[in-house]
C-alpha positions in Angstrom: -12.6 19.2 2.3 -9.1 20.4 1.5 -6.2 18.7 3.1 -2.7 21.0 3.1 1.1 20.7 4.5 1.6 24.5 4.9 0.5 26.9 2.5 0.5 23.9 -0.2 -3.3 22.1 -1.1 -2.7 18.4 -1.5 -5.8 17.6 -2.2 -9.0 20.0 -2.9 -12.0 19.8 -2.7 -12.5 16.2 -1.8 -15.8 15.0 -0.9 -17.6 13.4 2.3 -18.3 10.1 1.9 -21.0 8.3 4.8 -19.2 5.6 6.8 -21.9 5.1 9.6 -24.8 7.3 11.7 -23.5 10.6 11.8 -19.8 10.1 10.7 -18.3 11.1 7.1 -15.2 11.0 6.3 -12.6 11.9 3.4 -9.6 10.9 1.9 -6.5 12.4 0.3 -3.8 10.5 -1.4 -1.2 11.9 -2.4 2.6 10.6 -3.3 4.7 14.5 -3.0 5.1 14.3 0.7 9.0 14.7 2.2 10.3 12.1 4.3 10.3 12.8 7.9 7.0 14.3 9.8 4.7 16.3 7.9 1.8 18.1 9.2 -1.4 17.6 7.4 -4.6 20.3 7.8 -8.0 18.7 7.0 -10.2 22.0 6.7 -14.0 21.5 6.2 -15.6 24.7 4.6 -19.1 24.1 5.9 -22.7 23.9 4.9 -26.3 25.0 5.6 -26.4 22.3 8.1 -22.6 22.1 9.6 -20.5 24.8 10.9 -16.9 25.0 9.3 -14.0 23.0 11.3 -10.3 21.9 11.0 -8.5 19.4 11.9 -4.3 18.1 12.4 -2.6 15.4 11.6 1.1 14.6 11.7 2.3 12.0 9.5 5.2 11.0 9.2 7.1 9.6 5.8 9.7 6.7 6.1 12.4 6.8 3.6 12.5 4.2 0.6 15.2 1.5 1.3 18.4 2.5 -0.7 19.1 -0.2 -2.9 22.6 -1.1 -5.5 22.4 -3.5 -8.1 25.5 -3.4 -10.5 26.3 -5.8 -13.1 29.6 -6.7 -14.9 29.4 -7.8 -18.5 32.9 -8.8 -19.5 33.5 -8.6 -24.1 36.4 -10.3 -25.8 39.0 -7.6 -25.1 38.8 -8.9 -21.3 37.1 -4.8 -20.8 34.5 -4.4 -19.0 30.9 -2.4 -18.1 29.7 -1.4 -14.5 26.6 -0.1 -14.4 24.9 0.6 -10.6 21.2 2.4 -10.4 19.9 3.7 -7.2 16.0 4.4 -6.4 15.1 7.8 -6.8 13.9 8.9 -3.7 12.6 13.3 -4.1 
């Protein structure tokens, strides 16, 4: 199996694995999807005993909470330090 968003493989060649009777299935993780929706291809190449297929899905990707911290460290000479960090979010 190779699952794609576009024209770009997010996971290749990925194997069937039995669940039960006649289903199989196969998984892709992957962490390099935008947020928003995203449509995912699931193409299965075939075999001697199964003819090729494909299938959509459309997932979609919640954005990461923004968080800010920031801390103030006060010295002797009454100056101080602000330092904020944000999440990186691609």
């Amino acid at each position: 199996m190779t699952f794609s968003r576009g024209s770009r493989a997010l996971c290749r060649a990925v194997s069937l694995t039995h669940a039960s009777g006649r289903t199989y299935r196969a998984t892709c993780s992957t962490s390099t999807l935008p947020a928003g929706r995203d449509t995912i291809t699931a193409v299965y190449p075939g075999d001697a005993s199964y003819a090729p297929s494909a299938g959509l899905l459309t997932q979609t990707v919640a954005r990461a909470a923004t968080a800010l911290t920031a801390s103030v460290d006060l010295n002797a000479q009454q100056t101080f330090t602000l330092a904020a960090a944000l999440p990186l979010v691609p």
